[in-house]
N, C-alpha and C positions, 0 to 999 in steps of 0.2 A: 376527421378534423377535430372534434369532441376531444378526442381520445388525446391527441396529439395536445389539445392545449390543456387538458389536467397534466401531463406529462410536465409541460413547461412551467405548470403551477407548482407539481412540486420540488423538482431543478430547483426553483426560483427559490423556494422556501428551504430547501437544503443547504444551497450553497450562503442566503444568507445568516443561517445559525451556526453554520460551519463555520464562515467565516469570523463572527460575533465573536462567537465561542475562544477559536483559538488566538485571533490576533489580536483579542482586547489581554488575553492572559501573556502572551509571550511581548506584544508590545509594553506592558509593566515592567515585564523583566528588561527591555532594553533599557529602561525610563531608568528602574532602577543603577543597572548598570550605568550609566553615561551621567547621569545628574546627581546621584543620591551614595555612590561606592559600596551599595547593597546589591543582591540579588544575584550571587555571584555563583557561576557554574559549579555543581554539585554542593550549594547550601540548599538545607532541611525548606526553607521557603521558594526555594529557587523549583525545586525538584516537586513543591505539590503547584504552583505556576503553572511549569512546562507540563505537567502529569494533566490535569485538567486541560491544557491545550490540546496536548495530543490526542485528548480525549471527545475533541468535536465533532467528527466525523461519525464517531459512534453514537454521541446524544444529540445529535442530530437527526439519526437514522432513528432511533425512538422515537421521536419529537414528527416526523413526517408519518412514523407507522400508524402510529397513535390518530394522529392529523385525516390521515386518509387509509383508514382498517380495511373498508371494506373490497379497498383495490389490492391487498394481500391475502387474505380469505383464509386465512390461520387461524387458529386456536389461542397463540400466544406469540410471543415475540421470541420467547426461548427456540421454539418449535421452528420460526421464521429463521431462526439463525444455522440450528442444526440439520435440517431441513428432514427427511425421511429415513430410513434404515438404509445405512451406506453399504453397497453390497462390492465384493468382489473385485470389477470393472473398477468402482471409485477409487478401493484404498491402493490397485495398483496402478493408476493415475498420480495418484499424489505421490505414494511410493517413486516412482519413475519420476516425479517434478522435485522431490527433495535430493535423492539421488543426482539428478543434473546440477542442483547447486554446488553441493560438494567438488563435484566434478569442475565445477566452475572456478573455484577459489584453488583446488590443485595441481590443474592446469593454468590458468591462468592467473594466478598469484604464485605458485609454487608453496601452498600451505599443505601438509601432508602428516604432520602430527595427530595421533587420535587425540592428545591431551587438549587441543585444539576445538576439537569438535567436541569434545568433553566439556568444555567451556558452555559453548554457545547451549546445549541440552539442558544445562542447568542454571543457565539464563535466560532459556525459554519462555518463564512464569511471565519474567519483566518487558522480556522481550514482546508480548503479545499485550501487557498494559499499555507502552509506548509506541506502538507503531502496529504490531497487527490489528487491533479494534477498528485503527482504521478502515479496513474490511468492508464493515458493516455498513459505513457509507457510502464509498468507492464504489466497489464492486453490488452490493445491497442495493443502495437507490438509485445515484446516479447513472453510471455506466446503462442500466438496461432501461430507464425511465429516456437517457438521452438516444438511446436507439430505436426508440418511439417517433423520435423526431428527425434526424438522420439515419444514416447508411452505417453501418459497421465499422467501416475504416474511418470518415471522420470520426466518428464517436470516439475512438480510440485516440486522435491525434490532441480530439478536448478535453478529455479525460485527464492522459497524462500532462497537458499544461496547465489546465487548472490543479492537481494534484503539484504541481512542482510550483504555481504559484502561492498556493498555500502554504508551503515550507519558505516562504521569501523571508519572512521575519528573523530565522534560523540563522540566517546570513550575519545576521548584526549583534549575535551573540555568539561571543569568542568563547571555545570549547564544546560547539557545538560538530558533529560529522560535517555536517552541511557547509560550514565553513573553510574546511579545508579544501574544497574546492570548487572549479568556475562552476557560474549559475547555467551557462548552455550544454554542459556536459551533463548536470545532474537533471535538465529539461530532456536532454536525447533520455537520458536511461530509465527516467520517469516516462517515458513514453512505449519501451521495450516493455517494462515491468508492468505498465498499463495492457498493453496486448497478454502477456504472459500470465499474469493474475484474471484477465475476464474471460479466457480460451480454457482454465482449470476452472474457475467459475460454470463455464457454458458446457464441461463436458461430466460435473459432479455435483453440479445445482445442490452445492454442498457450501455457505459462506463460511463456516466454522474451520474447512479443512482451507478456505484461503485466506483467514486469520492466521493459522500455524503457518501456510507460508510463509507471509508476509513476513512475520517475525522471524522465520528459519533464514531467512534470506536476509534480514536485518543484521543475523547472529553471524554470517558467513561474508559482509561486506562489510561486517566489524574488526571480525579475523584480519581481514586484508587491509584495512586502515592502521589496524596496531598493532598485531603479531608479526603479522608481515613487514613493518617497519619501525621494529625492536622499542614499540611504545610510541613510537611517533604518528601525531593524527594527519596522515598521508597518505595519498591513493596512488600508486605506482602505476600509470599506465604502460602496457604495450603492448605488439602487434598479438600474443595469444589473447589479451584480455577483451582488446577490439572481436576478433576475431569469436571467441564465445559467445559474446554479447551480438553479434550479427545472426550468429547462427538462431539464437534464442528467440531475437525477433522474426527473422523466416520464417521459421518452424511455427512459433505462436499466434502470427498472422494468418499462414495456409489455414492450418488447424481452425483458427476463429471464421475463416470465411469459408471454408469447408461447414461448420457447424452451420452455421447462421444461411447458408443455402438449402442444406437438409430441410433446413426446420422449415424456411416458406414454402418447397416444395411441399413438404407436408399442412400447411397453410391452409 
């Protein structure tokens, strides 16, 4: 019981600096937008705004480390994030999870260009400022602090709604991803993406290497918003892209709840 309500204590403290953080920055920028005709997608002040928003989840996760050290029992935060010497097992986990992306955008988008994937590699840098750091909150505190308190499977389903309420503000800034499409669509796949990132999380207790996904995976549903529709910010569905994304979550879920019984059996 103890254990359970420091759990909720620091939830609680997460989720409200996360929140602070990014919807007092991106809320500006609507403000901007809608009353002031500044602050306009891809301006120099627009981009450090959103840059520090996106960036809540991760100074957040400092902010609770910090808060509560002695419940991560680290040397440093650096250490906390990259966690031990990744062996073998791990890089061909992740190997096999970046792989399956690809797979994902060539089958189910029909993106098959290497200059394509050329792109997203050397967008990597940005791509892991703006959306993998995420990581470090997500998958880092909440996810395994909320499965203190529940079962695996809810965890997963609060996870990704809270993760996709967090992007709500997104919605109301035109030229944003997020805007090109419905908000239940990006709720389901935030919730695939939530199983999928905490199931490579639980089998390489590695966050570093699910920051690079995060972002590889940002770079590959980039492709498919704008390569894939010759510059236009739009997400073509159909029955193969359904169909991947089902698979993903199957696979990601058995996998998570295969893990997560191991370990209490060993308990």
């Amino acid at each position: 019981m103890k254990q359970k309500k420091r759990a909720l204590k620091q939830i609680g403290f997460f989720l409200l600096y996360t929140f602070a953080i990014t919807w007092l920055c991106w809320i500006i920028i609507i403000i901007g937008n809608r009353y002031f005709n500044a602050l306009w997608y891809g301006e120099p002040l627009f981009l450090i705004l959103y840059s520090i928003g996106s960036l809540g989840p991760a100074i957040s996760s400092y902010i609770i480390y910090r808060l509560f050290a002695e419940d991560f029992g680290e040397e440093s935060f650096v250490k906390y994030i990259f966690g031990e010497k990744i062996d073998k097992k791990v890089w061909l986990i992740f190997g096999l999870f970046l792989i399956w992306r690809l797979f994902m955008v060539w089958i189910g988008f029909g993106i098959n260009k290497p200059i394509s994937i050329l792109s997203v590699i050397i967008n990597l840098p940005l791509l892991i400022l703006l959306g993998g750091l995420e990581e470090l909150g997500w998958r880092g505190i909440l996810q395994p602090k909320l499965e203190k308190v529940v079962n695996y499977l809810p965890s997963i389903l609060m996870v990704g709604a809270i993760w996709s309420i967090w992007h709500l503000p997104l919605w109301f800034i035109k030229g944003t991803i997020q805007s090109s499409f419905p908000f239940g669509l990006y709720l389901f796949s935030g919730i695939i993406l939530t199983s999928s990132f905490t199931t490579l999380y639980k089998y390489t207790s590695n966050l570093f290497l699910c920051v690079l996904s995060h972002a590889w995976f940002n770079g590959c549903i980039g492709l498919a918003l704008y390569i894939g529709n010759n510059g236009a910010l739009q997400l073509n569905l159909n029955w193969k892209v359904i169909v991947v994304f089902s698979i993903e979550l199957i696979v990601s879920v058995i996998l998570g709840i295969a893990y997560s019984r191991k370990k209490a059996l060993l308990c």
